[in-house]
C-alpha positions in Angstrom: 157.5 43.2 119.3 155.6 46.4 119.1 152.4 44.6 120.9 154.6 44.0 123.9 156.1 47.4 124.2 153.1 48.9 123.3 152.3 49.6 127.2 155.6 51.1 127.8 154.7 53.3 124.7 151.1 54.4 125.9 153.0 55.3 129.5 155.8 57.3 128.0 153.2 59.3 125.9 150.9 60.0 128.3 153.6 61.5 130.7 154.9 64.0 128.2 151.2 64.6 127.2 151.3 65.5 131.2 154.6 67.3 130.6 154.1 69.5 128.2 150.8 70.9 128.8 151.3 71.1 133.1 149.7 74.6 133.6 146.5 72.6 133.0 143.4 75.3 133.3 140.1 74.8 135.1 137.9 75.3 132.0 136.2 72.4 130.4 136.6 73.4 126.8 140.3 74.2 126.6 142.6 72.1 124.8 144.8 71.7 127.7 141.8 69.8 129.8 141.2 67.6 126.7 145.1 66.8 126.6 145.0 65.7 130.3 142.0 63.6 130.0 143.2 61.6 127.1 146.7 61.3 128.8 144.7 59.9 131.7 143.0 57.8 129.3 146.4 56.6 127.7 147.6 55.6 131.5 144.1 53.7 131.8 144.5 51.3 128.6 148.3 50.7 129.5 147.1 49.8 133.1 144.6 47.0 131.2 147.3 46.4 129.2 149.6 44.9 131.6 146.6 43.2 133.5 145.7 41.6 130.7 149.4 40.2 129.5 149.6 39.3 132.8 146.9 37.3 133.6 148.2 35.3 130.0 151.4 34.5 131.6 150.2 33.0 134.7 147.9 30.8 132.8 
C-alpha cells in the first residue's frame, strides 16, 4: 500500500517544501535554494514514478 501512494506522498511533500520556504533567494548557498531544488527533485521521481507504474499496467 505505501509503494502505491508513495507518489502521491513525494507530490504532497514537495509542495509544502515549495510552500513553506516561497520567498526563495537568488543565492546559491542558502538553505532556501537547496529546499527548492530537492522539492523539484521530489516532483521529478514522483513524475518517474507514475511513468513507470504506468507503463506496468498497460502491459
Amino acid at each position: 500500500m505505501l509503494k502505491r501512494n508513495l507518489v502521491y506522498i513525494l507530490i504532497i511533500v514537495s509542495a509544502l517544501i515549495s510552500v513553506f520556504n516561497y520567498d526563495f533567494s537568488s543565492n546559491i548557498g542558502s538553505i532556501d535554494f537547496i529546499l527548492f531544488i530537492s522539492a523539484i527533485v521530489l516532483i521529478i521521481a514522483a513524475l518517474i514514478l507514475i511513468y513507470r507504474d504506468e507503463s506496468k499496467r498497460k502491459n
